[in-house]
PDB file of N, CA, C and O in Angstrom, chain B, residues numbered from 101:
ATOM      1  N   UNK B 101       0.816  -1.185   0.000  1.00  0.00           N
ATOM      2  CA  UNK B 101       0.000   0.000   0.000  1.00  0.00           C
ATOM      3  C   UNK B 101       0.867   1.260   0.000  1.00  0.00           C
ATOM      4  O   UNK B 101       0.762   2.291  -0.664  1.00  0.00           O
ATOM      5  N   UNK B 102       1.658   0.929   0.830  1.00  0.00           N
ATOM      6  CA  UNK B 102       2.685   2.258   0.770  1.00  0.00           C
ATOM      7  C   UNK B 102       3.806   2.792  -0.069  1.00  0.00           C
ATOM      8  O   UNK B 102       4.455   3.836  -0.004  1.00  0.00           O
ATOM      9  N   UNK B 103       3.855   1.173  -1.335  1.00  0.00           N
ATOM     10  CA  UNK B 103       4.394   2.124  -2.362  1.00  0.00           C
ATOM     11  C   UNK B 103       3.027   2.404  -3.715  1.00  0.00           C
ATOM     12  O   UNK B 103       3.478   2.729  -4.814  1.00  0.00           O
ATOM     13  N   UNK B 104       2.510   2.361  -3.677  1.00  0.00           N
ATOM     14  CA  UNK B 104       1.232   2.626  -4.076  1.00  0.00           C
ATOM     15  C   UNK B 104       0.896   4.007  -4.126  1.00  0.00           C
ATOM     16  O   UNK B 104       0.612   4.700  -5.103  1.00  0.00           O
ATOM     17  N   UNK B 105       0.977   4.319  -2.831  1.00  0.00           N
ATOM     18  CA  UNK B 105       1.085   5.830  -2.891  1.00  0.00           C
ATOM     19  C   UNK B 105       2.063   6.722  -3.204  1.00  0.00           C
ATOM     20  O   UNK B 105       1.957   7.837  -3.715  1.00  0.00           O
ATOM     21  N   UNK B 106       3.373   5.906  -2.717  1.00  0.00           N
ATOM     22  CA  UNK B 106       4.578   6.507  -3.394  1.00  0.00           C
ATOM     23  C   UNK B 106       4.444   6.960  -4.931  1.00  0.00           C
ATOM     24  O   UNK B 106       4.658   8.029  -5.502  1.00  0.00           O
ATOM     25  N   UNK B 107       3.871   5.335  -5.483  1.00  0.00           N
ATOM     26  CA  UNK B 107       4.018   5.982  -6.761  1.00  0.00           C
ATOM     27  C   UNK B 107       2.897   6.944  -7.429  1.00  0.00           C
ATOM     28  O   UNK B 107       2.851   6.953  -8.659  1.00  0.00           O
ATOM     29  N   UNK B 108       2.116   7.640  -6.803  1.00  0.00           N
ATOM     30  CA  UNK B 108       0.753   8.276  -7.256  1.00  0.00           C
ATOM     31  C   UNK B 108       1.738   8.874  -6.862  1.00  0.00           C
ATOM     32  O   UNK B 108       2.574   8.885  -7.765  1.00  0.00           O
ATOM     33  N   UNK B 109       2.227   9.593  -5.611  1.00  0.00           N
ATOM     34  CA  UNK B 109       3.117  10.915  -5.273  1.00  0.00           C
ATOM     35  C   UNK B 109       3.852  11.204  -6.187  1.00  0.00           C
ATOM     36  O   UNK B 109       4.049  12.379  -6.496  1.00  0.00           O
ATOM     37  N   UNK B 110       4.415  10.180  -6.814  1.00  0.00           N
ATOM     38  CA  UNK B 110       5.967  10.463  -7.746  1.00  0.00           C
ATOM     39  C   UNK B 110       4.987  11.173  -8.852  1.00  0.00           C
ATOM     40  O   UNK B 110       4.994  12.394  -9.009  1.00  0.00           O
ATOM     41  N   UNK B 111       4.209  10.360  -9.545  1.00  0.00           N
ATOM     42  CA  UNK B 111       3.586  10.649 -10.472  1.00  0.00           C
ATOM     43  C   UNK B 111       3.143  12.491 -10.583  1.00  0.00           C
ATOM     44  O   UNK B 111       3.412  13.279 -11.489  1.00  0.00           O
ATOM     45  N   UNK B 112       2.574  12.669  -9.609  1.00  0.00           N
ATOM     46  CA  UNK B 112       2.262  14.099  -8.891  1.00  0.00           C
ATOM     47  C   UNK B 112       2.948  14.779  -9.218  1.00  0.00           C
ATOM     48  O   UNK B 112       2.759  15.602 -10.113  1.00  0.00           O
ATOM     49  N   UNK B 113       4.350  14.562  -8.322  1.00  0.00           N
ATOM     50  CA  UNK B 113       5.711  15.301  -8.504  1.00  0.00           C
ATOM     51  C   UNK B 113       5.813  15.834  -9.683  1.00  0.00           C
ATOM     52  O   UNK B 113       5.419  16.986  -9.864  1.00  0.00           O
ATOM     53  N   UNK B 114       6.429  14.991 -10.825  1.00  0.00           N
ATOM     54  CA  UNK B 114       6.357  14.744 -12.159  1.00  0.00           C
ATOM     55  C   UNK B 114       5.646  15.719 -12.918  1.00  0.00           C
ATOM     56  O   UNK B 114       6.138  16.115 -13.974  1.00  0.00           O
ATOM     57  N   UNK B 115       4.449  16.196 -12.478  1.00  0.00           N
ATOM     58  CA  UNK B 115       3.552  16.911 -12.854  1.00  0.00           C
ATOM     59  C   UNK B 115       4.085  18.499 -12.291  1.00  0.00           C
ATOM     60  O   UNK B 115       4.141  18.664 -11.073  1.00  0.00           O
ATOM     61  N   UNK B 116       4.468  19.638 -13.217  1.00  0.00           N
ATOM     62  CA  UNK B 116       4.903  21.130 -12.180  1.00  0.00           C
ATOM     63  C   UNK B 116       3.838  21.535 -12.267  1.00  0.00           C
ATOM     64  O   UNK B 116       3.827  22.475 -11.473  1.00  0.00           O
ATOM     65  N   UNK B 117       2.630  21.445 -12.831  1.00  0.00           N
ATOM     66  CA  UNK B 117       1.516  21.894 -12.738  1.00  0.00           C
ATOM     67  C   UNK B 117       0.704  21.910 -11.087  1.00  0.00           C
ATOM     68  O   UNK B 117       0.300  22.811 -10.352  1.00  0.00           O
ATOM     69  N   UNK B 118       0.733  20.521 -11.011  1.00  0.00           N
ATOM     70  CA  UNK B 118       0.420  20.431  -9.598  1.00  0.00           C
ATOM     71  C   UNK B 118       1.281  20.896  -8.417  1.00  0.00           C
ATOM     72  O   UNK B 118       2.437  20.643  -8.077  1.00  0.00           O
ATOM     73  N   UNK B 119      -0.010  21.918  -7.750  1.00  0.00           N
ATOM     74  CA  UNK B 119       1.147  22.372  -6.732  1.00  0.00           C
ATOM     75  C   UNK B 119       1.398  21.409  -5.393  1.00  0.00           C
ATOM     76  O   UNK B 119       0.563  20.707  -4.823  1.00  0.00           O
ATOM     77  N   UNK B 120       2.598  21.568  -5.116  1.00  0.00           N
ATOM     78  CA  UNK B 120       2.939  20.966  -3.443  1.00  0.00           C
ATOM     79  C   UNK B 120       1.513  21.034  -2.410  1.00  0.00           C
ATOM     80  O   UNK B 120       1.316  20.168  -1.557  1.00  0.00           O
ATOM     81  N   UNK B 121       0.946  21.732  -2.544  1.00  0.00           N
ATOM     82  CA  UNK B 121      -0.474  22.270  -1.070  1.00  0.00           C
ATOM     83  C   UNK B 121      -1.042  21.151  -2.066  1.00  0.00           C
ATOM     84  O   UNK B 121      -0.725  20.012  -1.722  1.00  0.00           O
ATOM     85  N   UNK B 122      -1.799  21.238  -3.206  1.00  0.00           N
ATOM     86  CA  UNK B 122      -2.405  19.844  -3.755  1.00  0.00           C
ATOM     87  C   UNK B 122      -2.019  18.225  -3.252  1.00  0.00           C
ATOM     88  O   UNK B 122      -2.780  17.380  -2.780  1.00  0.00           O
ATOM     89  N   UNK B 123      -0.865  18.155  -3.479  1.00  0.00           N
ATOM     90  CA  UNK B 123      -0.440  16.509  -3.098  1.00  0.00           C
ATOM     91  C   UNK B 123      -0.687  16.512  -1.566  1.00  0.00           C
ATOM     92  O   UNK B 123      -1.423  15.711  -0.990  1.00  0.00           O
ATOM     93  N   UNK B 124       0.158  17.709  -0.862  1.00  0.00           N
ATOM     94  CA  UNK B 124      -0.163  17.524   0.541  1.00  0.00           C
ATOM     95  C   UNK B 124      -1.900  17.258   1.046  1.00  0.00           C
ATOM     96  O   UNK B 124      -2.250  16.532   1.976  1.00  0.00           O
ATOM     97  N   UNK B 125      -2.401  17.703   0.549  1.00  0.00           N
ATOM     98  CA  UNK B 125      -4.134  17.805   0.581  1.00  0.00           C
ATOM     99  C   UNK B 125      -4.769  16.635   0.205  1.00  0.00           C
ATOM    100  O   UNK B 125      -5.576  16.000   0.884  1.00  0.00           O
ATOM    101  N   UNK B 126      -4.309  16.340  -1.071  1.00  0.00           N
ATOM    102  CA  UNK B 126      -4.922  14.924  -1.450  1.00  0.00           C
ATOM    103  C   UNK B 126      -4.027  13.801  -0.111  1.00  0.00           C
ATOM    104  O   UNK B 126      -4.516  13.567   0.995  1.00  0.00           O
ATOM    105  N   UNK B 127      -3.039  13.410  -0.471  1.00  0.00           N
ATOM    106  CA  UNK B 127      -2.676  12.539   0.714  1.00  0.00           C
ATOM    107  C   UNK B 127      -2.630  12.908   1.862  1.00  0.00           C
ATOM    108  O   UNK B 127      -1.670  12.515   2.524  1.00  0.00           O
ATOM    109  N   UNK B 128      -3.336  13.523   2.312  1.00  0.00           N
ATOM    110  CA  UNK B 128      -3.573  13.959   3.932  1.00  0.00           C
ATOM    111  C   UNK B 128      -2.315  14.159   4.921  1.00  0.00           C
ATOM    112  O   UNK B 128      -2.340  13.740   6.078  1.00  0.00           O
ATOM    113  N   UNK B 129      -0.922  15.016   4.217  1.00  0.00           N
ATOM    114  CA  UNK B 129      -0.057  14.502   5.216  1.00  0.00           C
ATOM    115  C   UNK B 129      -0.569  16.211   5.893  1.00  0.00           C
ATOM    116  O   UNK B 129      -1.216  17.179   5.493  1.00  0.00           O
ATOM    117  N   UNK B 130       0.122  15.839   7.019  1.00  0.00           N
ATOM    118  CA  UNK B 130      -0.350  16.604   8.386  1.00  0.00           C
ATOM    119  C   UNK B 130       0.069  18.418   8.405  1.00  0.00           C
ATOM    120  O   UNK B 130      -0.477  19.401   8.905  1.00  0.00           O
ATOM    121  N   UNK B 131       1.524  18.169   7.445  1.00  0.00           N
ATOM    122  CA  UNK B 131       1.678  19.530   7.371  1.00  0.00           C
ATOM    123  C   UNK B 131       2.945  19.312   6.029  1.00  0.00           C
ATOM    124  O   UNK B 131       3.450  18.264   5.625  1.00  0.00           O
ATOM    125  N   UNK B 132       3.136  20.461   5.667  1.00  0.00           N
ATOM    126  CA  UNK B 132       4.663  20.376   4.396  1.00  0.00           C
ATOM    127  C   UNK B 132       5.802  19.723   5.022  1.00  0.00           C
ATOM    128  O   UNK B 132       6.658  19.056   4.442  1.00  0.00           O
ATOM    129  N   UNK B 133       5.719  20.009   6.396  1.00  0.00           N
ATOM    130  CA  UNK B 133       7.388  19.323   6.734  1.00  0.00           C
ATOM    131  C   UNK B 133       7.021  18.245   7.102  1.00  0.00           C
ATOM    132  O   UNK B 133       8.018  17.569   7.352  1.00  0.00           O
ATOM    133  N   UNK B 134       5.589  17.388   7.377  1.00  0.00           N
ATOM    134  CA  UNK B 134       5.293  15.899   7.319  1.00  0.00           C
ATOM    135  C   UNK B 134       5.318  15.348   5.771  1.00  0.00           C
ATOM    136  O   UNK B 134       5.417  14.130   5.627  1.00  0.00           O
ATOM    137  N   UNK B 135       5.234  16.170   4.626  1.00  0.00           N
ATOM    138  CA  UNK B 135       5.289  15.715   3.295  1.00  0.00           C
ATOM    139  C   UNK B 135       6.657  15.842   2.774  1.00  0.00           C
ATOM    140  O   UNK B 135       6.927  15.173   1.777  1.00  0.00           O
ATOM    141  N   UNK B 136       7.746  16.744   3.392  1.00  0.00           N
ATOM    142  CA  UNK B 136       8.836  16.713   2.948  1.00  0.00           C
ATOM    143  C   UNK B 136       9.289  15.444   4.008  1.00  0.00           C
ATOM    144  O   UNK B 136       9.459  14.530   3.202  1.00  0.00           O
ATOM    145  N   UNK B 137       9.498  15.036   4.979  1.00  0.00           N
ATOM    146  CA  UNK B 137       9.935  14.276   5.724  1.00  0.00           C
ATOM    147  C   UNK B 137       9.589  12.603   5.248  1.00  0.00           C
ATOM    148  O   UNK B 137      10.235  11.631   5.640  1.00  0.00           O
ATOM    149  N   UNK B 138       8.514  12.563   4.393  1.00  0.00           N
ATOM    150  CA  UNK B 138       8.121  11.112   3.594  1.00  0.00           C
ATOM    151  C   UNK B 138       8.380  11.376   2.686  1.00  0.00           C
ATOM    152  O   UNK B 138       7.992  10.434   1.994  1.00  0.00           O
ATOM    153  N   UNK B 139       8.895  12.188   1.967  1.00  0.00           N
ATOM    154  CA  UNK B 139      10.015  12.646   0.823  1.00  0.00           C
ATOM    155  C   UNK B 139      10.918  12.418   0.973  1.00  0.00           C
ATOM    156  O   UNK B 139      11.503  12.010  -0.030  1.00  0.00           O
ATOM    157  N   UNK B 140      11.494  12.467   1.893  1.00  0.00           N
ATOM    158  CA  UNK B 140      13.201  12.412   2.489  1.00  0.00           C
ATOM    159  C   UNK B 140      13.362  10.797   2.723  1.00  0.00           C
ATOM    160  O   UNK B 140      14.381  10.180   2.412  1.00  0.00           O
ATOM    161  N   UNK B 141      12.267  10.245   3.285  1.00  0.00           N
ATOM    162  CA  UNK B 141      12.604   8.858   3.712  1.00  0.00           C
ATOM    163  C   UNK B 141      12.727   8.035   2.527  1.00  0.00           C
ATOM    164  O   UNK B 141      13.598   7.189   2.324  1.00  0.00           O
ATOM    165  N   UNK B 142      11.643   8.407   1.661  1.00  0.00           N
ATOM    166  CA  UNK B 142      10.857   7.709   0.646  1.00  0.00           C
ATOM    167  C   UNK B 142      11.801   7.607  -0.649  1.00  0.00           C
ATOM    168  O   UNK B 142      12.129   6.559  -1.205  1.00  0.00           O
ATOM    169  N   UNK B 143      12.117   8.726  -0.962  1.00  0.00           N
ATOM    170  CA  UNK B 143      12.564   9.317  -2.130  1.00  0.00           C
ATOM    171  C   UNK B 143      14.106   9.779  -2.039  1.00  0.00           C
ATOM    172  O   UNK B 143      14.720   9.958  -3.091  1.00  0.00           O
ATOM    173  N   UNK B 144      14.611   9.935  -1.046  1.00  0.00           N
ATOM    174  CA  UNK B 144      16.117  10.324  -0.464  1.00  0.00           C
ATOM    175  C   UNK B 144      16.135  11.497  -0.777  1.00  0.00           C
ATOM    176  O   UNK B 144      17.269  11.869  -1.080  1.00  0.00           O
ATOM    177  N   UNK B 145      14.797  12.831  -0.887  1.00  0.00           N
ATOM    178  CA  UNK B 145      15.715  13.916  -1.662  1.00  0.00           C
ATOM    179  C   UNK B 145      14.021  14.748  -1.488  1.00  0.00           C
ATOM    180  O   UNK B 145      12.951  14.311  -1.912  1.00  0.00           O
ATOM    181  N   UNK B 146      14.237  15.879  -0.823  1.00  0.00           N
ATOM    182  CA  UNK B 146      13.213  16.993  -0.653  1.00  0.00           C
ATOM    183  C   UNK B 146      12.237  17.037  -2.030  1.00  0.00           C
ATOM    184  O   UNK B 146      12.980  16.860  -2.995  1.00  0.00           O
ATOM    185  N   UNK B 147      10.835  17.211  -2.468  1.00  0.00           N
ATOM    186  CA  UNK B 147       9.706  17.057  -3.190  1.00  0.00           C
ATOM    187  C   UNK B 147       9.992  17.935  -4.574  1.00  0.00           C
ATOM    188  O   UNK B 147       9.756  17.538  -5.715  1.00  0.00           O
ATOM    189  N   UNK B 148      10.861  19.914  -4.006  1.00  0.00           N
ATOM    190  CA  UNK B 148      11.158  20.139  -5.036  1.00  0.00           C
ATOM    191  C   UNK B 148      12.682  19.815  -5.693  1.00  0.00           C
ATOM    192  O   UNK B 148      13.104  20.187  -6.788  1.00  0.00           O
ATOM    193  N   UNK B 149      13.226  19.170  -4.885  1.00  0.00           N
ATOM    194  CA  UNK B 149      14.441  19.088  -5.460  1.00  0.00           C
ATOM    195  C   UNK B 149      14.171  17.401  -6.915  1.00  0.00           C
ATOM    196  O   UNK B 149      14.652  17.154  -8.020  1.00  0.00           O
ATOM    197  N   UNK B 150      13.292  16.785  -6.108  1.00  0.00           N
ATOM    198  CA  UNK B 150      12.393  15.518  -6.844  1.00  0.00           C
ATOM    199  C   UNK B 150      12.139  16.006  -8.180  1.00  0.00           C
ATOM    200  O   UNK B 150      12.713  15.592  -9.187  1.00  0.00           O
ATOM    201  N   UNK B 151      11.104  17.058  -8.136  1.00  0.00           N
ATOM    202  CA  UNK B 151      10.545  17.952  -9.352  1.00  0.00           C
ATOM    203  C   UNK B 151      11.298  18.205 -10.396  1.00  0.00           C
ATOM    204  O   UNK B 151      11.073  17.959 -11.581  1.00  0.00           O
ATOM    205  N   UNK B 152      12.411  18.824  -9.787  1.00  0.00           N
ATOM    206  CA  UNK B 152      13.226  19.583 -10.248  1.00  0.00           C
ATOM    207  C   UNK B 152      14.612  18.492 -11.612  1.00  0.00           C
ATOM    208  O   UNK B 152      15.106  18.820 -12.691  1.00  0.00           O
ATOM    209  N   UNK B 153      14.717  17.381 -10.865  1.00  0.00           N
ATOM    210  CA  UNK B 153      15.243  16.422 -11.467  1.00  0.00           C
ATOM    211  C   UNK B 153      14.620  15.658 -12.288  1.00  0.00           C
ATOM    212  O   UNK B 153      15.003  14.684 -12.936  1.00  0.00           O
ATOM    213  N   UNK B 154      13.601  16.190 -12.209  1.00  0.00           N
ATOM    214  CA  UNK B 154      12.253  14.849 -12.878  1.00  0.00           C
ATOM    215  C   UNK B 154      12.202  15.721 -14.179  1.00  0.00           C
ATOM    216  O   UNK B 154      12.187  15.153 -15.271  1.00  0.00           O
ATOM    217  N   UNK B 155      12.178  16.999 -14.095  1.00  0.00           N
ATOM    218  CA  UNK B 155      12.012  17.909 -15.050  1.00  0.00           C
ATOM    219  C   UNK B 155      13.326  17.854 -16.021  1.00  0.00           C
ATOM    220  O   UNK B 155      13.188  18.082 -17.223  1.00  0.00           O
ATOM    221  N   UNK B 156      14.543  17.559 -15.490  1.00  0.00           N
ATOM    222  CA  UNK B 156      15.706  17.947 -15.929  1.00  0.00           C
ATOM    223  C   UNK B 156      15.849  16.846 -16.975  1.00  0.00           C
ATOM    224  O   UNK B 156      16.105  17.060 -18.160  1.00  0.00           O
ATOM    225  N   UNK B 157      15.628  15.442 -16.328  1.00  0.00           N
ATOM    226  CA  UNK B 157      15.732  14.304 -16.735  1.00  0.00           C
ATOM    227  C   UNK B 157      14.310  14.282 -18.325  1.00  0.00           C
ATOM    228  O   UNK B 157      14.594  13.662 -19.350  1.00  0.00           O
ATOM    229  N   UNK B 158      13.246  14.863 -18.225  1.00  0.00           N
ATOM    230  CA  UNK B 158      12.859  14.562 -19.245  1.00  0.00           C
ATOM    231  C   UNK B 158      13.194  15.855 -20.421  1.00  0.00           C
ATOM    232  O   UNK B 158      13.498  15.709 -21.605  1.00  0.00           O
ATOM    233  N   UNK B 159      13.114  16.458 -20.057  1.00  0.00           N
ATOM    234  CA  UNK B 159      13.526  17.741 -20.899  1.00  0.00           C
ATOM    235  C   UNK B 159      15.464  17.139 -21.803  1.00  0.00           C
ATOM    236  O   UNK B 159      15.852  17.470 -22.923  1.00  0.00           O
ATOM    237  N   UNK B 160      16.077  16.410 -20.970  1.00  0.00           N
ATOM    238  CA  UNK B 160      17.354  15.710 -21.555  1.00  0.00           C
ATOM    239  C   UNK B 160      17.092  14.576 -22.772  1.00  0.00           C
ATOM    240  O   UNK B 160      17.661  14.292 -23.826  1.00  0.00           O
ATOM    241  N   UNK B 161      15.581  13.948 -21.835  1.00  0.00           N
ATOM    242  CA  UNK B 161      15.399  12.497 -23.103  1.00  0.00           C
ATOM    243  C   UNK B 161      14.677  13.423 -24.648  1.00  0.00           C
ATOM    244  O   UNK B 161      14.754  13.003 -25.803  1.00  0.00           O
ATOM    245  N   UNK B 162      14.011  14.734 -24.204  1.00  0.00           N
ATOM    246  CA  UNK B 162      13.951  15.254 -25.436  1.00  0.00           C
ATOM    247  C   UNK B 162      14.347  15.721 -25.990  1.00  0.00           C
ATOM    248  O   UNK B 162      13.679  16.011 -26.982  1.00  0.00           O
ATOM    249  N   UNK B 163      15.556  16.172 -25.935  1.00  0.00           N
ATOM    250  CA  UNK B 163      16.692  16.933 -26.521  1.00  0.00           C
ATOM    251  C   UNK B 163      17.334  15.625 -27.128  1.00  0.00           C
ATOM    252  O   UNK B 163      17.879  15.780 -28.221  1.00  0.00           O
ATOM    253  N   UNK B 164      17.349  14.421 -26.608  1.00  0.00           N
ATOM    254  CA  UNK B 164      18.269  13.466 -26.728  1.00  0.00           C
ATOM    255  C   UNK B 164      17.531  12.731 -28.215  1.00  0.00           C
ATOM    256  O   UNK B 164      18.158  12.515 -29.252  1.00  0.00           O
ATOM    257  N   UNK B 165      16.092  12.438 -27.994  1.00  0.00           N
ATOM    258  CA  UNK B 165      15.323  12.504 -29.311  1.00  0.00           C
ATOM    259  C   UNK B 165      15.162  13.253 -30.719  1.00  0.00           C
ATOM    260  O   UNK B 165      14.819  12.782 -31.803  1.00  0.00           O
ATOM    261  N   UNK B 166      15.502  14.516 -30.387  1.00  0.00           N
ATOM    262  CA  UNK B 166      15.563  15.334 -31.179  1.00  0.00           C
ATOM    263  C   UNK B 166      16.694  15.243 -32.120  1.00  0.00           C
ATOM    264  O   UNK B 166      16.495  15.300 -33.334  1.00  0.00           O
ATOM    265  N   UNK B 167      17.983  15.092 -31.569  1.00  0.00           N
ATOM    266  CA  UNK B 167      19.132  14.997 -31.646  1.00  0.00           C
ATOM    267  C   UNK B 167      19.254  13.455 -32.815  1.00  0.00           C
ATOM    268  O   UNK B 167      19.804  13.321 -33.908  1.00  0.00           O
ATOM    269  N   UNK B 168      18.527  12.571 -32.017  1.00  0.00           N
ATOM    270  CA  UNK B 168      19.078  11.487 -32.529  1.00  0.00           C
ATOM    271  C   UNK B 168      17.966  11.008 -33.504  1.00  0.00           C
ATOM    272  O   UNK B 168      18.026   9.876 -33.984  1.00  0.00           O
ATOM    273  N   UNK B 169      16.539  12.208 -33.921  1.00  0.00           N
ATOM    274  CA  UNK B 169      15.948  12.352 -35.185  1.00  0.00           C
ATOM    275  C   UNK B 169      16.315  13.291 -36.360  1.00  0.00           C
ATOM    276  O   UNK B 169      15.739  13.489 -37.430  1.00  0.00           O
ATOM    277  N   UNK B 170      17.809  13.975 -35.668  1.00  0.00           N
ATOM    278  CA  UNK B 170      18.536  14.559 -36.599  1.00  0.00           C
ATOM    279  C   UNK B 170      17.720  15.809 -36.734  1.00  0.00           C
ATOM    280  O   UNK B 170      17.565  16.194 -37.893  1.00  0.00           O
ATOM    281  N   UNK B 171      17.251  16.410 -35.929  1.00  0.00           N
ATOM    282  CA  UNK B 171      16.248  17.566 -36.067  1.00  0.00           C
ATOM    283  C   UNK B 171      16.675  18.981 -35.316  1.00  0.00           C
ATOM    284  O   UNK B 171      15.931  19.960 -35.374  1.00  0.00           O
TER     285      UNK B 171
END
């Protein structure tokens, strides 16, 4: 169950649209530093720093596509 939710969270993350107060809200954690703290355990690495890599990492596979459609 509890990676279940992990992975709806990740999924979340993933998303910059959705804000941080959203995920915290939908999964009921108690406050931001109870959602960063199951971030930290969960994920080894604070929610926006998560984001932030998640973003980096796909924005690379499309450059990397682009590249290797010769475009």
């Amino acid at each position: 169950m509890q990676q279940q939710k992990l992975n709806k969270i990740t999924a979340k993350l993933n998303n910059k649209e959705i804000p941080f107060t959203e995920i915290i809200d939908e999964f009921e954690f108690s406050s931001a530093a109870h959602f960063t703290m199951f971030c930290k355990k969960y994920l080894n690495t604070m929610p926006s720093q998560f984001r932030k890599e998640a973003i980096l990492q796909r924005e690379d596979r499309i450059e990397q596509i682009f590249k290797n459609a010769g475009v």
